[in-house]
Every structure is written in C-alpha cells, then in structure tokens.
N, C-alpha and C positions, 0 to 999 in steps of 0.2 A: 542412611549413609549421607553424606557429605562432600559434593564437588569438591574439586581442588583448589576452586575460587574462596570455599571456605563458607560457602554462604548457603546456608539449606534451602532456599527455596529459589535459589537458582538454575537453570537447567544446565545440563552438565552436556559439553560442548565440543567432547576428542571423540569425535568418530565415531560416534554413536557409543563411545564405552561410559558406562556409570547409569545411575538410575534419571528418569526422567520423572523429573519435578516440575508441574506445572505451576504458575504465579499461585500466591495467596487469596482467597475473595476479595477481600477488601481490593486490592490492587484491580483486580480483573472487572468489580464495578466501576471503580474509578475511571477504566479506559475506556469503558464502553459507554460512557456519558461525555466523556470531553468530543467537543469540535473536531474533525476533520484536521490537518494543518493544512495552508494553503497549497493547491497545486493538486490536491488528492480530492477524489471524486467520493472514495471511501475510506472509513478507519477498519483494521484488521480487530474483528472483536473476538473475544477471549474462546467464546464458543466454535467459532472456525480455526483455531489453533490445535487441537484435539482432532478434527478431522482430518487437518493439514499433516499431521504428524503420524496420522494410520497408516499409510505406504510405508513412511521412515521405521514402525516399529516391523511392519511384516517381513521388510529388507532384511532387517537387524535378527529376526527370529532365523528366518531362512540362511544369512549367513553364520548363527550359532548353530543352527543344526546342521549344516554344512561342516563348518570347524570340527564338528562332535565325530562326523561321518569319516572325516579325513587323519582324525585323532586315533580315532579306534582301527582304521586304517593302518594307518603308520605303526601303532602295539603291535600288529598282528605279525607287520613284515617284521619287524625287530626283536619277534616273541624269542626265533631260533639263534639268533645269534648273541642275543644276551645269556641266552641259556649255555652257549656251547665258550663263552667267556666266562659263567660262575664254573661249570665244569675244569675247564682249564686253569680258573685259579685254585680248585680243589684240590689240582694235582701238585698245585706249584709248592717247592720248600721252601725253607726261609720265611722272610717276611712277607711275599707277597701270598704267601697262602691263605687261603679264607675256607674255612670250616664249613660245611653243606649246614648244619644246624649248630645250637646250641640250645643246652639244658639251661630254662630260666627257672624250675624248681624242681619239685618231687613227681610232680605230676604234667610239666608242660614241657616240649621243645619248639623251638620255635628256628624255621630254616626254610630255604628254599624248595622248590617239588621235590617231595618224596615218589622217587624213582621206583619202578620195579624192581630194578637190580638193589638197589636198599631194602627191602619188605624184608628179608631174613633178618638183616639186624635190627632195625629200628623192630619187629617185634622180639627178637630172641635176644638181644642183647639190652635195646629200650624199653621193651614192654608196652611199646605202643598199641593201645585196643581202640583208638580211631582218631579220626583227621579232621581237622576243618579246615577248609582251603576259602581263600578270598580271588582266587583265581579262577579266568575266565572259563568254558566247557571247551573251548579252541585246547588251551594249554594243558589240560589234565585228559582227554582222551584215550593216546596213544600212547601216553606214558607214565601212568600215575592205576593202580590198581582199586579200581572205584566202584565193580562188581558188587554187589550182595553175596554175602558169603556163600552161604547155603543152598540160592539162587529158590527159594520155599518158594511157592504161590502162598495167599493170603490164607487159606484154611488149610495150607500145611505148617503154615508158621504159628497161627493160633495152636493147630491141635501140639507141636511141641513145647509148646510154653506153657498150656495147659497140664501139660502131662510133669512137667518141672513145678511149676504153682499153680494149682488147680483149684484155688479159689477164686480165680481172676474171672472176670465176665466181661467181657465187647460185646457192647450193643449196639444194635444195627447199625444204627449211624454210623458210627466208631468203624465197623467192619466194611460201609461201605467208603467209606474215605480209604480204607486201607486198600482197599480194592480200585479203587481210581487213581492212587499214587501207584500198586504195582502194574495198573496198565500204563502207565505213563511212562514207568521207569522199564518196560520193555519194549513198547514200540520204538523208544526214543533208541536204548541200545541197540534196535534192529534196521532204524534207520540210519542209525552210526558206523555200523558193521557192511549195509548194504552199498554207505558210501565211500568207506575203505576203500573195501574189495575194488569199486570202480574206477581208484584212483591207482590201482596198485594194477 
C-alpha cells in the first residue's frame, strides 16, 4: 500500500492509520554515518527507530482489538432491532415492502434468517433440504431450526445409511471425527438450553 503522501517508503502519519514503512537501506546507512548537527550530543540511528516505534505499534494493536471488541459489541445490541425492521417491512404493502427471500435459481434462495414459523414453507412449498447461514450463533439460536434432524448418535446414523447403501465403509478415523463432532454438537446444545432456561 501507499501513503497518502504518495511516496512508498514513507511512513504514513494520521494516527497511526496505514501501514508502517520504515526508511530504505541505503537511506538508513547514510544517516547513521553523517555528523551529529550542532547542539546534539547524538544522531537518532535507524536502529533505535524500530524500538522506538514498539510501544506505538502495541497501542495501535490494543486499540484495534479494542475497536473489534466494541464492533461486535454494537451487532449484537442492533442484532434485534434490525431484525424486528426487516419483519416489519415484510409486512409493509406497496413499495416499501421487501420480500424475506428471493429465488436466485433452481436451486438457491437467498434472504434473511429463516425463521421457525417459515420451515413449512420454505420446505413444502421451496423445497428447501438445507441452509448455509454466514450468521453469527447469537442470531440463529432462538430462532432459526438448526437441530439435527433425527437427533442419531454416531452408530445410529452409520448403522441407517448403511442399511440404505451398504456398501459404504467409515473407517476409524472417519468414525472417530464423527464422534467428536457429535459431542461437540450436543454439549454445546446443552449448554445452550442450560443457558436459556437461566435467563428465562
């Protein structure tokens, strides 16, 4: 990238924003062989500029992780009430209505959370057989039907798929990965459910 000054190897100078570009070699020998100028005890050499500048970068981390902490923050309080304004222009007639999804082919739609109270249509009338969501585990929770169907343990799900294609073989490995994803995906529900309840 490139300061605003225009000049690649100059260091970029608003606030800590943009990348830090230290001098070129050649430049940074050059300064560390010239004289003193009068009045100065020492010249600031090139190698003390990097040290100088490790506080300025830790500040600058701390306050992007900071900005990130307060970002995610701020989604979270805003999650419900952008939701309860695409809702309400769901209902609205006219032009300011805005459709919950829309069909971009034969096979995709593409829309805002698919609600509980939708799962009849979107499967009986969309023929929806599953989701991919880019949304947070805050937002699809409580209202988004995210279950395992069947709710199988791992060797009950093997043994029906085996019994539908019974050529098929999982081997250990394979079975034990499946086994560490379905404990994952129930403790996590059970701390989900345990934290409901507490809040309810």
């Amino acid at each position: 990238m490139v300061p605003a000054g225009g000049a690649p190897d100059r260091p970029a100078a608003c606030g800590g924003a943009g990348p830090q570009v230290s001098a070129s070699a050649p430049d940074a020998a050059a300064t560390s062989q010239r004289s003193p100028p009068s009045g100065f005890s020492s010249w600031p050499r090139a190698a003390n500029s990097g040290a100088d500048r490790s506080p300025l970068r830790q500040l600058r981390g701390r306050r992007m992780a900071a900005g990130a902490f307060l970002e995610a923050g701020l989604a979270r309080v805003l999650f419900y009430p952008t939701l309860l304004y695409t809702v309400f222009l769901e209902k609205m007639p006219g032009r300011a209505h805005r459709d919950w999804y829309h069909r971009i082919d034969a096979t995709v739609l593409l829309g805002a959370l698919p609600l509980r109270s939708m799962t009849r249509r979107l499967v009986q009338d969309e023929n929806v057989r599953g989701v991919i969501t880019m949304n947070e585990e805050y937002e699809t929770r409580f209202l988004c039907n995210s279950a395992k169907v069947h709710k199988w343990s791992p060797e009950e799900a093997v043994r029906a798929i085996t019994k539908i294609r019974s050529h098929i073989y999982i081997r250990p490995g394979q079975f034990e990965v499946l086994k560490e994803f379905h404990k994952e995906i129930t403790e996590g529900a059970a701390k989900d459910e345990a934290h409901h309840t507490s809040q309810t």
